[in-house]
VMD Tcl script that draws the C-alpha trace (Angstrom):
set ca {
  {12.24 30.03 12.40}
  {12.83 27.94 15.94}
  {9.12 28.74 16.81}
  {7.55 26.54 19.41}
  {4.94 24.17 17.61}
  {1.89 24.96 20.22}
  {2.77 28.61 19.72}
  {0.79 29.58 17.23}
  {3.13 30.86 14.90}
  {4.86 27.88 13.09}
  {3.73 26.66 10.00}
  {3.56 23.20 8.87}
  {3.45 22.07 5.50}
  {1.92 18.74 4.50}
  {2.73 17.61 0.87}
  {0.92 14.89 -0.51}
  {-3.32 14.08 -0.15}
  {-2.92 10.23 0.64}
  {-3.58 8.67 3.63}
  {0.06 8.96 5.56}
  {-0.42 13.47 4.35}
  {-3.91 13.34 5.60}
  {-3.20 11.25 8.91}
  {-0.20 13.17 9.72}
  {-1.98 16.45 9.57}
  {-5.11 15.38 11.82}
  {-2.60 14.00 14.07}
  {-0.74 17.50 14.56}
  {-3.77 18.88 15.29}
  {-5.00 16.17 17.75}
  {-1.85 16.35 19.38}
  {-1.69 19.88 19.68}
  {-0.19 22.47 17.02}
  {-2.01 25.12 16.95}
  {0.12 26.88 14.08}
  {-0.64 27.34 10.58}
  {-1.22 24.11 9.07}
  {-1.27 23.31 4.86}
  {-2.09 20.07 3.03}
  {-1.29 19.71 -0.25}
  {-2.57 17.28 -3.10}
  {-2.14 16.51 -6.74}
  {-5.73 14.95 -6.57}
  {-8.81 16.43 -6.93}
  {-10.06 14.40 -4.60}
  {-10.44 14.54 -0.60}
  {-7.51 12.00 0.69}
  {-9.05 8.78 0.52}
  {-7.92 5.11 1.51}
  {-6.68 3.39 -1.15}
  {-7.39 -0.92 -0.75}
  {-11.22 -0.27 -1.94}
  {-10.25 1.10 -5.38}
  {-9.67 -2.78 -6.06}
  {-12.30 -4.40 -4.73}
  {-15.58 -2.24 -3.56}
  {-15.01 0.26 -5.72}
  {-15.35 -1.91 -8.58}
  {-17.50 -4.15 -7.11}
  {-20.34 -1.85 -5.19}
  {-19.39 1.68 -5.79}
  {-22.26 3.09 -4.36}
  {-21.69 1.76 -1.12}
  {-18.26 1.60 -0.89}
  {-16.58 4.23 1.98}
  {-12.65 5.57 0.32}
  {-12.87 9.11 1.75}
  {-10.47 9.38 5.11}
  {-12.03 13.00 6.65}
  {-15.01 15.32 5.46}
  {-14.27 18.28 4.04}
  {-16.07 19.68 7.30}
  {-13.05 17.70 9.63}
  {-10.37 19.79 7.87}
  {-12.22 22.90 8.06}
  {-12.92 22.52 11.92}
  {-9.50 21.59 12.51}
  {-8.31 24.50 10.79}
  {-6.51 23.01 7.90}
  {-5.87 24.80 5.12}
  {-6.22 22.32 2.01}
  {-4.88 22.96 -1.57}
  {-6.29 19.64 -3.20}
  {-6.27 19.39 -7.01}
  {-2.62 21.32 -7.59}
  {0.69 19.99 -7.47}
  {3.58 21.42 -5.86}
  {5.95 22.27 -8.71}
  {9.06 23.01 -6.51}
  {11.06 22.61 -3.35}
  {13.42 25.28 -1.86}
  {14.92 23.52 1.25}
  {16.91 26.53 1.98}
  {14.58 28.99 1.76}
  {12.23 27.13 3.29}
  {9.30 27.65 0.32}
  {7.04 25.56 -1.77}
  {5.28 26.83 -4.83}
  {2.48 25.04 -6.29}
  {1.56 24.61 -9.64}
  {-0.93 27.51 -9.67}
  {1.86 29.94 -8.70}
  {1.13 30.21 -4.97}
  {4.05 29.83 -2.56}
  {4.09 28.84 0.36}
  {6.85 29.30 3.12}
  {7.25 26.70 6.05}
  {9.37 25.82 8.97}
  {9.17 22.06 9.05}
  {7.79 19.85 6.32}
  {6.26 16.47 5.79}
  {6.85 14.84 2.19}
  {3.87 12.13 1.81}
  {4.01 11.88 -1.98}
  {3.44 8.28 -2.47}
  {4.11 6.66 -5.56}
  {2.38 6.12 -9.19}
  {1.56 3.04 -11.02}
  {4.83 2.12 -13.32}
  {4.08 2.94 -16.68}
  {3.80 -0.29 -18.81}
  {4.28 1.88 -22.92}
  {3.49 -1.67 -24.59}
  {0.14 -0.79 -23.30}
  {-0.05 2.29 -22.60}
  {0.09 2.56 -26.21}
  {-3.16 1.09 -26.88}
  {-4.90 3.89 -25.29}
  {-8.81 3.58 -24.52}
  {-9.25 0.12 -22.73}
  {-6.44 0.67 -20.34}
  {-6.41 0.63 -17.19}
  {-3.41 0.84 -14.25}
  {-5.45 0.66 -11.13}
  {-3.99 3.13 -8.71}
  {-6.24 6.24 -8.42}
  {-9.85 6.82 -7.71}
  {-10.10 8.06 -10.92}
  {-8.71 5.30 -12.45}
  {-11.30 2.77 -10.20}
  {-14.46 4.89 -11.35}
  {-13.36 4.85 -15.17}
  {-12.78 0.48 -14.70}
  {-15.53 0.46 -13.26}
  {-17.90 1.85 -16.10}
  {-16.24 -0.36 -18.70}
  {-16.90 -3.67 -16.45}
  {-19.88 -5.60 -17.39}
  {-20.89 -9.59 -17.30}
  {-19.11 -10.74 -20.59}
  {-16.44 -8.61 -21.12}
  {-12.87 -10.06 -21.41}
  {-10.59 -8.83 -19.03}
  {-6.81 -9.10 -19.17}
  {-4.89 -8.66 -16.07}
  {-1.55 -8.02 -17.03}
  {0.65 -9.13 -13.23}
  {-0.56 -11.37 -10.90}
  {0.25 -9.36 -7.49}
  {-2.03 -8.11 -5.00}
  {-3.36 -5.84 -7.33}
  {-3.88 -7.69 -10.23}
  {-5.67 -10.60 -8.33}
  {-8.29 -8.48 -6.39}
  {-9.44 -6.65 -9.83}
  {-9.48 -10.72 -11.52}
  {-11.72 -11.83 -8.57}
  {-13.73 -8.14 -8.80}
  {-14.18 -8.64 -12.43}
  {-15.46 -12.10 -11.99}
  {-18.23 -11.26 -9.20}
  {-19.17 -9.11 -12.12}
  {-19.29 -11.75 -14.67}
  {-16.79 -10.83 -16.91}
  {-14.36 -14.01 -18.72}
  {-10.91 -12.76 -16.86}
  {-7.22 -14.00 -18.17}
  {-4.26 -13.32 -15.52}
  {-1.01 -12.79 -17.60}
  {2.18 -13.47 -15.24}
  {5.68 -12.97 -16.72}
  {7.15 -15.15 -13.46}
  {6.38 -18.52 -12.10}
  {4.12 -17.99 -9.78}
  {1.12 -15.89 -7.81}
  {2.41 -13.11 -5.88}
  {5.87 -13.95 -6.46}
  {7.24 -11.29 -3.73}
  {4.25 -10.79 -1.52}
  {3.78 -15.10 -0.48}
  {5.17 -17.69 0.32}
  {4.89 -20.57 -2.63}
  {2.06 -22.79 -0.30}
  {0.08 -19.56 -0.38}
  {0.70 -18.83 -3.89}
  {-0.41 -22.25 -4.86}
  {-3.96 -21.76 -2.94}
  {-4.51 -18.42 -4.80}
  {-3.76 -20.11 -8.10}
  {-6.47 -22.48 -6.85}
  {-8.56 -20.12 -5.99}
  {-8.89 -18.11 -8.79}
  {-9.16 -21.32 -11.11}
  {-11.91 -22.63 -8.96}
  {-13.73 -19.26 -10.51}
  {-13.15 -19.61 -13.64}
  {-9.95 -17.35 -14.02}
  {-7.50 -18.60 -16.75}
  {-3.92 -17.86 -15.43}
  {-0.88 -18.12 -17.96}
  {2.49 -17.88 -16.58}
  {5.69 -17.51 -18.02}
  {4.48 -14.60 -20.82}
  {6.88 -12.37 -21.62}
  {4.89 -9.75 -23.56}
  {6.27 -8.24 -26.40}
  {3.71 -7.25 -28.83}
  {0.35 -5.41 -28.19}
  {-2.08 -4.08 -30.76}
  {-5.84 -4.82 -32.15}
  {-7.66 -7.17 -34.65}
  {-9.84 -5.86 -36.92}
  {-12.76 -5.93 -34.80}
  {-10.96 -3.13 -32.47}
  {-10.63 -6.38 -29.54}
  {-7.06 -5.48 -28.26}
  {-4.60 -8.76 -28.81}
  {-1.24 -9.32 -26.69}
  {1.37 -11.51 -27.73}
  {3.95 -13.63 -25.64}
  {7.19 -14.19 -27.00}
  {6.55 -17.99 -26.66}
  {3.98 -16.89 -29.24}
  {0.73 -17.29 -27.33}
  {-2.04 -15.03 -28.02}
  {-4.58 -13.21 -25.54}
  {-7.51 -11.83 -26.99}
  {-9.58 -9.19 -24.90}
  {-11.73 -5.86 -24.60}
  {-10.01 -4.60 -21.55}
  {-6.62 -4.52 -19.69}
  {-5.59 -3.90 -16.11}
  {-2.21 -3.71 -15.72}
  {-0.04 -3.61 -12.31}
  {3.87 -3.95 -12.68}
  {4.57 -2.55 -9.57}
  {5.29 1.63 -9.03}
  {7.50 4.04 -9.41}
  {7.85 7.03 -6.43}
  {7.24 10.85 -6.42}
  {10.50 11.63 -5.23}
  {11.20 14.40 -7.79}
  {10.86 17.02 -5.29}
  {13.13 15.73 -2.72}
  {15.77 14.74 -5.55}
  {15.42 18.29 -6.77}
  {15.50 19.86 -3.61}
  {19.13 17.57 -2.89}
  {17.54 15.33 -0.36}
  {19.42 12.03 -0.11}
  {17.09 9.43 -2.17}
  {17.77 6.28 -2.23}
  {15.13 3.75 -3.57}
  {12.79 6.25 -1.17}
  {13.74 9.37 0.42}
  {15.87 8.11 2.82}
  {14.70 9.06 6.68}
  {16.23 8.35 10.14}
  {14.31 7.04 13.21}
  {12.36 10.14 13.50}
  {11.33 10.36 10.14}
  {13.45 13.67 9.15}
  {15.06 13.33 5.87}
  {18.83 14.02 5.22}
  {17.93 18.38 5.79}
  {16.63 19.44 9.14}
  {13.45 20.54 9.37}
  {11.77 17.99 6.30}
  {10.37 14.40 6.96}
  {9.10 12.21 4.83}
  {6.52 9.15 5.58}
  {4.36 6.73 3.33}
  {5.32 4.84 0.32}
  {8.12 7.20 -0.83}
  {9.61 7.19 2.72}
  {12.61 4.68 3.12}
  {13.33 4.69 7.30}
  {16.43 3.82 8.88}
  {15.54 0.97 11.77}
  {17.13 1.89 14.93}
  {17.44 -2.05 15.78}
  {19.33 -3.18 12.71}
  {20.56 0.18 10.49}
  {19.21 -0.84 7.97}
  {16.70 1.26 5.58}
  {13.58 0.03 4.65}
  {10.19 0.97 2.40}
  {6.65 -0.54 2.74}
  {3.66 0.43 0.42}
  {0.99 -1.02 2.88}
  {-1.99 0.74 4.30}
  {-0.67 -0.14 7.84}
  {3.23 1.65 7.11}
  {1.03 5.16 5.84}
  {-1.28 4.93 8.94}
  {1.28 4.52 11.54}
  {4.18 6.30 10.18}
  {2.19 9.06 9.36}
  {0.91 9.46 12.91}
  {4.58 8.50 14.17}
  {6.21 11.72 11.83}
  {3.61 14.16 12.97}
  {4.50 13.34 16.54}
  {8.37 13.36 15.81}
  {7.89 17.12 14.06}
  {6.48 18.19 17.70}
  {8.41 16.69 20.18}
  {11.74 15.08 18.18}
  {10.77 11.13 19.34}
  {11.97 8.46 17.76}
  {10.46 5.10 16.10}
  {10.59 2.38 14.62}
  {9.77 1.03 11.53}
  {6.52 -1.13 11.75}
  {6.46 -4.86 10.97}
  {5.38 -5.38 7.32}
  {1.53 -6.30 7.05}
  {-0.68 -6.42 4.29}
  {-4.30 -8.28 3.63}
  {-6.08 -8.56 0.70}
  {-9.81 -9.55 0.13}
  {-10.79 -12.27 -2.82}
  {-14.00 -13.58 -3.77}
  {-15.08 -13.68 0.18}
  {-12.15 -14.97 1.37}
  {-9.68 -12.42 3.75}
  {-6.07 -13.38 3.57}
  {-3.17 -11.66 6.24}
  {0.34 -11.73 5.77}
  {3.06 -10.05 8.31}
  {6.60 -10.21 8.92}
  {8.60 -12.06 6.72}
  {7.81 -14.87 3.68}
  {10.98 -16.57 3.28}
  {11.17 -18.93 6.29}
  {12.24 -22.52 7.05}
  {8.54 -24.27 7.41}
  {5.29 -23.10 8.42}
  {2.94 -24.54 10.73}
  {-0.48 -24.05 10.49}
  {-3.29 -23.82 13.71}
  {-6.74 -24.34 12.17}
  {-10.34 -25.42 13.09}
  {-13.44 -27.88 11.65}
  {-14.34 -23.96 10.04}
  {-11.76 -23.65 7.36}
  {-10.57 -20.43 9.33}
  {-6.60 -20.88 9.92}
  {-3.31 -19.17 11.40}
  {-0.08 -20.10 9.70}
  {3.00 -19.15 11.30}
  {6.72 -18.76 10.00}
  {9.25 -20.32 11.66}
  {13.26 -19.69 10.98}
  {16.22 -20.98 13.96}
  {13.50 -21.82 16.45}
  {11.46 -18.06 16.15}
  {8.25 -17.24 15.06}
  {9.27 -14.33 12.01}
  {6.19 -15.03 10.08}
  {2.38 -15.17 10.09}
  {-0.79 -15.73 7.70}
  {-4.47 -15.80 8.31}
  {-7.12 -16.71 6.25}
  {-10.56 -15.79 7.09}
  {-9.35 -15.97 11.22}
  {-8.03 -12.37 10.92}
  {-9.02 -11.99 14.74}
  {-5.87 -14.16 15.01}
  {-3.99 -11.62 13.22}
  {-3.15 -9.00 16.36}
  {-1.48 -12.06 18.31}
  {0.04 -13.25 15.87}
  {2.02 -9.53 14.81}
  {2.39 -9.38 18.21}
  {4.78 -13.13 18.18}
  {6.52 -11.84 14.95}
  {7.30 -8.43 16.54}
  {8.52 -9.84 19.27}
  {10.56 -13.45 17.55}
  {9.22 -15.13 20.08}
  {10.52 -18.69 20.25}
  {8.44 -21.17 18.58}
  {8.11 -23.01 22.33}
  {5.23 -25.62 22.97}
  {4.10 -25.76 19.79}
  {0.98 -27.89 20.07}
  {-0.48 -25.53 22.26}
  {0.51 -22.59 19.63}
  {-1.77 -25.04 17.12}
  {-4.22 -26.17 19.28}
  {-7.02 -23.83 17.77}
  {-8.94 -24.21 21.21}
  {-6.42 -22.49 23.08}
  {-6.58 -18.98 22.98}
  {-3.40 -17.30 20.91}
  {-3.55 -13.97 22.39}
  {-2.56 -15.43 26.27}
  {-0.32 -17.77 24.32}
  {0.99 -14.55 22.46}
  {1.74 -12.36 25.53}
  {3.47 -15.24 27.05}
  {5.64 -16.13 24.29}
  {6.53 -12.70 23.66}
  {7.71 -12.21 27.35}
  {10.19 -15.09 26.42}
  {11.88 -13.28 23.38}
}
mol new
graphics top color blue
foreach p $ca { graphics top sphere $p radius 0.5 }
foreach p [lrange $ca 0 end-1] q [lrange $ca 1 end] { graphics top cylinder $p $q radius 0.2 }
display resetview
């Protein structure tokens, strides 16, 4: 099955309809393959983006743009979709997928994009209607209908997640109570100044935050309101929940099929998995870094994008690449916030103007490992470009002097790395 991609007789199987399955297959095309080309998804749905399910979705759903490619794009390009069935098993030595309705499918190289799935919460769960785990479109569009000014949200987890539905819910009017197990905002995602603001922020709004609540009873009053209880004792009383405890991945296929797994399917520097011949990118992809040998995950839009566009090129032409640098943003009551590279530094320093707009960067031994923006996210593509690159923290009051401009400051810090 050595057939030469451009050939025409290859096929290419994409499994997973998320953004790094759907990129990955418009990028084979783009670059070339002319072969027989699959996508596969669970969802009904075309492959959309998922950071709007959060935030426009909820907030302006008849405006709001999730879909990546028209059903027309896939047709043109000659890509053969199967959206709405699940692949039900993996033979990586026969080379064949079957899908759920019974088809199967034989391939010679194959891209695992199966993402991940909000982590089941069964203290919750168990409360059925009223429950939400925002992580589909479908699970959006069914918040969405049950959001209204008044109602009492509970958002059970205050990560990226849980904070963009709070600040969602508000715009909307509802009375909103953020339950946190931890100490903090964003615990994993920001750095403790950060935290801090988005505590403020969200208070400023009317958001009641309670930290420290372990949860460990869940049930209704009389009235049919749904009632959590902390094992401090406290009580939250509320007519909807929105829960996000982080995910767990769609690996069963690879695990099944003996692919090494390993917190993520485990990948090397051109994507390819642990058989020839099967890659794996997006959420449930865990890539080896050429530069320090170490494995690493990301479940950001950014990681599906590129390294969905980097393993389509690597099943043509075998080149390698690195992992990108972590970046994520996240959109509250107006405000855009930017975080890249690394959290834990020793001390930030922060360039800002008479605006409010500001670029925070991380510093650790004398390099730049770290950056933030909020509402500058112009600043943002310099900025990734000094993490990427470690540059040395050099003159620093011309790195904070707002009126210089950070992308010549950038390119020649960089050059100095």
């Amino acid at each position: 099955m050595e057939n030469s991609p451009a050939s025409g007789g290859a096929c290419f199987v994409v499994v997973g309809g998320g953004q790094a399955g759907a990129v990955a297959a418009t990028t084979l095309r783009r670059l070339g393959f002319d072969g027989r080309l699959v996508l596969i998804g669970a969802e009904r749905h075309l492959p959309y983006e998922r950071p709007p399910l959060s935030k426009e979705v909820l907030v302006s759903p008849a405006s709001a743009k999730t879909t990546l490619f028209s059903a027309a794009d896939y047709a043109q390009q000659r890509i053969e979709c199967r959206f709405g069935v699940a692949v039900t098993a993996l033979d990586a030595l026969a080379r064949t997928v079957t899908l759920a309705d019974g088809e199967c499918i034989g391939f010679d190289k194959l891209l695992l994009a199966t993402g991940a799935q909000a982590r089941p919460y069964p203290l919750l769960d168990g409360l059925g209607e009223g429950v939400f785990a925002v992580r589909t479109l479908d699970d959006a569009e069914a918040l969405r209908a049950r959001l209204r000014a008044g109602v009492r949200l509970l958002v059970v987890g205050g990560g990226v997640i849980g904070l963009e539905v709070a600040a969602s819910a508000r715009g909307l009017g509802a009375e909103v109570c953020v339950i946190e197990r931890g100490t903090r905002l964003m615990n994993r995602a920001a750095p403790l100044h950060l935290s801090q603001a988005l505590l403020d922020l969200h208070l400023a709004h009317g958001v009641q935050v309670a930290f420290g609540a372990e949860l460990t009873w869940a049930g209704r009053d009389e009235a049919g309101a749904i009632v959590l209880e902390a094992a401090d004792g406290r009580r939250f009383e509320g007519d909807l929940v929105v829960y996000g405890i982080g995910v767990t991945l769609n690996d069963g296929l690879a695990r099944q099929a003996g692919l090494a797994v390993d917190d993520g399917i485990l990948t090397d520097a051109q994507g390819m998995t642990s058989v020839s011949g099967i890659y794996a990118a997006g959420d449930v992809a865990r890539q080896r870094d050429p530069r320090t040998g170490r494995h690493q995950r990301q479940e950001t839009w950014s990681n599906a994008q590129h390294q969905g566009e980097h393993v389509a090129r690597a099943m043509l032409d075998g080149s390698s690449f690195a992992p990108d640098l972590p970046w994520y943003w996240t959109d509250q009551y107006g405000h855009n916030i930017q975080v890249a590279g690394e959290v834990e530094v020793d001390r930030w320093l922060t360039r800002g103007d008479a605006a409010g707009r500001r670029t925070q960067f991380g510093v650790r031994d004398g390099r730049i490992v770290g950056a933030i923006t909020v509402d500058n996210g112009r600043e943002m593509r310099p900025a990734r470009q000094l993490v990427a690159a470690a540059a040395p923290l050099g003159d620093a009051d011309a790195l904070l002097d707002p009126t210089r401009d950070l992308r010549k400051l950038a390119t020649a810090l960089a050059a100095t790395a």
